[in-house]
C-alpha positions as CSV (number, residue, x, y, z in Angstrom):
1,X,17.4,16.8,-32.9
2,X,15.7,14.9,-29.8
3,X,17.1,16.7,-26.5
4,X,16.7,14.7,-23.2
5,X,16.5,16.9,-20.7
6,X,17.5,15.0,-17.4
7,X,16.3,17.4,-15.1
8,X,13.1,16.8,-16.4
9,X,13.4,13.1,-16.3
10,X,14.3,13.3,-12.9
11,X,12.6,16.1,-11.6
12,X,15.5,16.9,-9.2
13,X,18.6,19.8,-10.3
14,X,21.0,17.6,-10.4
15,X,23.0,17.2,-13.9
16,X,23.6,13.7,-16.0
17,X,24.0,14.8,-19.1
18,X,24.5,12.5,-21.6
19,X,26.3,14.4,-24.1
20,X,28.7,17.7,-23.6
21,X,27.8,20.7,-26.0
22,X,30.6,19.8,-28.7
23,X,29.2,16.3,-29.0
24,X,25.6,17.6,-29.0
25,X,26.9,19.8,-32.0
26,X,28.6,17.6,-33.9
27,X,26.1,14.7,-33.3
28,X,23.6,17.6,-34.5
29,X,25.2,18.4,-37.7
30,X,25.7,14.7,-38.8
31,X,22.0,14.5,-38.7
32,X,21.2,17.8,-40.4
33,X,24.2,16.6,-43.3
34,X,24.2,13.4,-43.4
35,X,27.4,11.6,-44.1
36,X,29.7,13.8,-43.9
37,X,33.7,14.6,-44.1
38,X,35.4,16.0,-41.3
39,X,35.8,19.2,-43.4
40,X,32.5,19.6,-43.8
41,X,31.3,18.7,-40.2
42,X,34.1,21.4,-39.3
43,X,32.7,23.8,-41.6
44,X,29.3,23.3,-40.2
45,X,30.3,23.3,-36.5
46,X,33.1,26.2,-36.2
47,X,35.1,23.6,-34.5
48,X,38.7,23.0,-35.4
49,X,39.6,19.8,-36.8
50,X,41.8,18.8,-34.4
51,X,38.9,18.6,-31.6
52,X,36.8,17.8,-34.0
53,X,38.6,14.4,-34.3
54,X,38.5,14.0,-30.3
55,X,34.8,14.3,-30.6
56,X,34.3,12.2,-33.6
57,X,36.2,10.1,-31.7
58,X,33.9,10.0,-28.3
59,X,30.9,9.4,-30.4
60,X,32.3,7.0,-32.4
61,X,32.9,4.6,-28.9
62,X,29.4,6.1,-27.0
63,X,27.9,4.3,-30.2
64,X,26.4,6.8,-32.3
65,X,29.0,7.5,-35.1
66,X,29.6,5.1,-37.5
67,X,32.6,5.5,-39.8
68,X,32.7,4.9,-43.4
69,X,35.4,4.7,-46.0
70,X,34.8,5.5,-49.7
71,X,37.5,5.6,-52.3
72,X,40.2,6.1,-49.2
73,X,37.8,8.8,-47.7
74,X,36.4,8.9,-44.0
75,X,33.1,9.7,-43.7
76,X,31.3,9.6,-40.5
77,X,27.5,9.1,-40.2
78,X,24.8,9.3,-37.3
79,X,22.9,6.2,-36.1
80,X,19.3,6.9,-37.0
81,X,17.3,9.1,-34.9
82,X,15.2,6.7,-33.6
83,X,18.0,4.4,-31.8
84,X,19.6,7.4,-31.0
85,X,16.3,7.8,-28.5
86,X,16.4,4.2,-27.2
87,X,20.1,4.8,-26.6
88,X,19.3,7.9,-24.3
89,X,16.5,6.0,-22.7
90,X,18.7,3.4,-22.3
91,X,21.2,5.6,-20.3
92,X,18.3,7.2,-18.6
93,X,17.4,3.8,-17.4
94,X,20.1,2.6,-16.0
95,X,20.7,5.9,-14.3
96,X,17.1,5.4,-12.5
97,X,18.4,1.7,-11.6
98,X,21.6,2.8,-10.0
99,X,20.4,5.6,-7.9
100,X,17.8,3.2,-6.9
101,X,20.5,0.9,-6.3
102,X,22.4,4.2,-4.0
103,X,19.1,4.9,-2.3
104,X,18.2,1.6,-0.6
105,X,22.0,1.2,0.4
106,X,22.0,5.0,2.1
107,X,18.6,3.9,3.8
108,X,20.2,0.7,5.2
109,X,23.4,2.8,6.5
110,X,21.0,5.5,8.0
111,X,18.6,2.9,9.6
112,X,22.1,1.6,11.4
113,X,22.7,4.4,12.9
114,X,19.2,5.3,13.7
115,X,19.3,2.8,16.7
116,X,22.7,4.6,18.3
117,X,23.1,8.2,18.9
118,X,22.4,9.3,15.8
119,X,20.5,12.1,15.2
120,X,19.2,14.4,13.0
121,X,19.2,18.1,14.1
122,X,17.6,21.0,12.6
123,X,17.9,24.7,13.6
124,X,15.6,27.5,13.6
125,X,15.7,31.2,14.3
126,X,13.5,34.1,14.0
127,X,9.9,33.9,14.4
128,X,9.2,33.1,11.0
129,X,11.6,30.4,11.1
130,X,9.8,28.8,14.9
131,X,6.4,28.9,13.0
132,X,7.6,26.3,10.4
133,X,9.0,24.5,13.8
134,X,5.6,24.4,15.7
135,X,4.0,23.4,12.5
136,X,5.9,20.3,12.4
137,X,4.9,19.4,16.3
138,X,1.2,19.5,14.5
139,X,1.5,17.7,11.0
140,X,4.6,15.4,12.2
141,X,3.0,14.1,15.2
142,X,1.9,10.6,14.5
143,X,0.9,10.0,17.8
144,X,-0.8,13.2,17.9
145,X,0.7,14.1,21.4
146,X,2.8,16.5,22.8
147,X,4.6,16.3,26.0
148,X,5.6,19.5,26.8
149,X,7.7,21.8,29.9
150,X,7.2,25.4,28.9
151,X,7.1,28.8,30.7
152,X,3.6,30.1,29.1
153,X,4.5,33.6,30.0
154,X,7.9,33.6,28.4
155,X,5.8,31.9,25.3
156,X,2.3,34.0,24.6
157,X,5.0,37.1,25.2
158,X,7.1,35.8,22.0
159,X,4.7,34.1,19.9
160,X,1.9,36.8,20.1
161,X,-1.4,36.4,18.7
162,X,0.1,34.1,15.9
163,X,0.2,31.4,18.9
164,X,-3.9,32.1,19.7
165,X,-5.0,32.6,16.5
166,X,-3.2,29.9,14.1
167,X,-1.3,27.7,15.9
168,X,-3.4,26.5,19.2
169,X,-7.1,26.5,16.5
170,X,-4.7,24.5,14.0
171,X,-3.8,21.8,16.7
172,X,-6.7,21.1,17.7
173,X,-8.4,20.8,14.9
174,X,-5.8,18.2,13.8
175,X,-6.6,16.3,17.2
176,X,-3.1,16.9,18.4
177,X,-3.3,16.8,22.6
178,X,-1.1,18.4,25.2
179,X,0.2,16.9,28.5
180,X,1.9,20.2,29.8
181,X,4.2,21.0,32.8
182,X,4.2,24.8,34.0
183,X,5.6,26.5,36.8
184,X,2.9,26.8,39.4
185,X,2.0,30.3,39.3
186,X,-1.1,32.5,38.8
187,X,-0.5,33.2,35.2
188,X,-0.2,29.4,34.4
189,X,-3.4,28.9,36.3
190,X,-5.3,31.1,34.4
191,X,-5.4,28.9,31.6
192,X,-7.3,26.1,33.4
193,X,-10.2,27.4,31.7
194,X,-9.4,26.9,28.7
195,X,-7.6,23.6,29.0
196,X,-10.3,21.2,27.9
197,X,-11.1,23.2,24.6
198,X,-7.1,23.1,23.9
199,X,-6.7,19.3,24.2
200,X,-4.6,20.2,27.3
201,X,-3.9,18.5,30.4
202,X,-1.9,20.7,33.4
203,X,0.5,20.1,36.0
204,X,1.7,22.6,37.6
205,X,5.2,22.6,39.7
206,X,7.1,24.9,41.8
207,X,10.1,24.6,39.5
208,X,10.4,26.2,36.5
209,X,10.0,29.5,37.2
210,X,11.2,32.2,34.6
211,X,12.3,29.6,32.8
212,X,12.3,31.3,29.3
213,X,12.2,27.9,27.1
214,X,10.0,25.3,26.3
215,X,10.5,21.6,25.5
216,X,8.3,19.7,23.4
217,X,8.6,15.7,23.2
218,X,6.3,13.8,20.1
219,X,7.5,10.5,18.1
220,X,10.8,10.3,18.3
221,X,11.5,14.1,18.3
222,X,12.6,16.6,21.0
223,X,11.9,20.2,20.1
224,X,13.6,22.8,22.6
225,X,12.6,27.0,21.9
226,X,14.3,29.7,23.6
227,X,12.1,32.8,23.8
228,X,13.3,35.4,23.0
229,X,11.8,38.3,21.8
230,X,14.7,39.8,20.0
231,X,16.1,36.7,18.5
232,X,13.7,33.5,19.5
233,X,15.1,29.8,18.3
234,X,14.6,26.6,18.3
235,X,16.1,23.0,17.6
236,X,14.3,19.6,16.4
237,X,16.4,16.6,17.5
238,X,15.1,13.1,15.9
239,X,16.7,10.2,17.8
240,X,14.6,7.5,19.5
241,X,16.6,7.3,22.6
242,X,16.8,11.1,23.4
243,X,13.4,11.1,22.7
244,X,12.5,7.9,25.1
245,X,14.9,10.0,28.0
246,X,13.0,13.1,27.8
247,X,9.7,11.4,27.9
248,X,10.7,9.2,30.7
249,X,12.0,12.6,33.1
250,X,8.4,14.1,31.7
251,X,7.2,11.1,33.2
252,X,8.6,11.2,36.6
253,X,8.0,15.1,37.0
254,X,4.1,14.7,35.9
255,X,3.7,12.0,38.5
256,X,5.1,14.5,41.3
257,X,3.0,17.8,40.0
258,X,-0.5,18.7,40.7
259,X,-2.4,18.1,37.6
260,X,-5.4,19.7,36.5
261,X,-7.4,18.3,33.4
């Protein structure tokens, strides 16, 4: 017997199954018999006749039992194997044409409220978990630049050596650049050296200060990370007018810092 597996079809684990496991049964033994009495479909099947006749019956209106009387005796037949595949494909079909259908109608109600406050939010804790949320400020940046506040101290201290050896090699090798605003102190100054070979641009501030989080602003994302060294998080919000806010106030405190490129 042909068995269409759906999750296969659809290469998603979601379940559309076209025929329950007492039709699949029953629809098997009519092809294995033949035509066949409901006595000897129940014989073959272990199921009682009384659900047997529910079943027969289900089949019978899906379209792939066919009745047939002979000298006052029902007998019940399976549609040939090969329409029994174009009627699954059929069903398959117009499965892929309704969700289809769903998909571009979810995208129009998401686009709406794309352009209000919207917004998608996704948490992360543990370091682990912050990893996979830098890595999207590298291979989700479309304008390959980050505007960022951050405490650097506060950071290196959480991030470790992951932050020097994968993450800052990683961006720029994907030609992501950095406008960055740090509290003016001597630690933040001592990575003027190595600003050029970063893709970084500084300006320092006399605000900040033991701050203990950093803000990123890319696209139409704000990222925010609270270092912690016991418990370190972070948050991706993805809303076009956050975003625009935050960029604008990066804006207006760049212009009143002391940069250093």
């Amino acid at each position: 017997m042909t068995h269409f597996d759906n999750n296969e079809h659809f290469g998603y684990p979601f379940s559309m199954d076209l025929l329950n496991e007492k039709e699949r049964r029953v629809l098997e033994s009519l092809f294995k018999l033949g035509q066949s009495t409901i006595s000897a479909i129940s014989k073959d099947t272990l199921v009682n006749r009384t659900a047997l006749y529910h079943t027969i019956g289900l089949l019978t209106k899906k379209g792939l039992v066919t009745r047939l009387l002979k000298e006052k005796v029902s007998y019940y037949e399976a549609i040939p194997l090969d329409q029994y595949e174009k009627w699954a494909q059929s069903k398959i079909d117009s499965m892929k044409s309704t969700v289809g259908t769903d998909i571009k109608r979810f995208s129009a109600v998401r686009k709406e409220k794309a352009v209000s406050l919207y917004a998608d939010v996704k948490y992360f804790e543990g370091l682990e978990a912050l990893k996979n949320l830098y890595a999207d400020t590298i291979y989700s940046n479309e304008e390959k630049m980050l505007y960022t506040i951050t405490d650097y101290q506060k950071g290196y201290s959480t991030l470790g050596k992951w932050l020097e050896k994968e993450y800052l090699p990683e961006r720029v090798r994907k030609g992501v650049r950095v406008r960055s605003i740090v509290p003016d102190t001597a630690f933040s100054r001592s990575y003027i050296v190595s600003a050029k070979a970063l893709g970084r641009e500084l300006c320092f501030v006399d605000l900040f200060k033991n701050l203990g989080i950093e803000i990123n602003v890319y696209d139409s994302k704000i990222v925010i990370v609270a270092f912690d060294k016991t418990h370190p998080l972070g948050i991706i919000i993805k809303n076009d007018i956050i975003a625009d806010a935050f960029r604008e106030i990066f804006n207006y405190i760049w212009l009143t810092g002391k940069t250093k490129k």
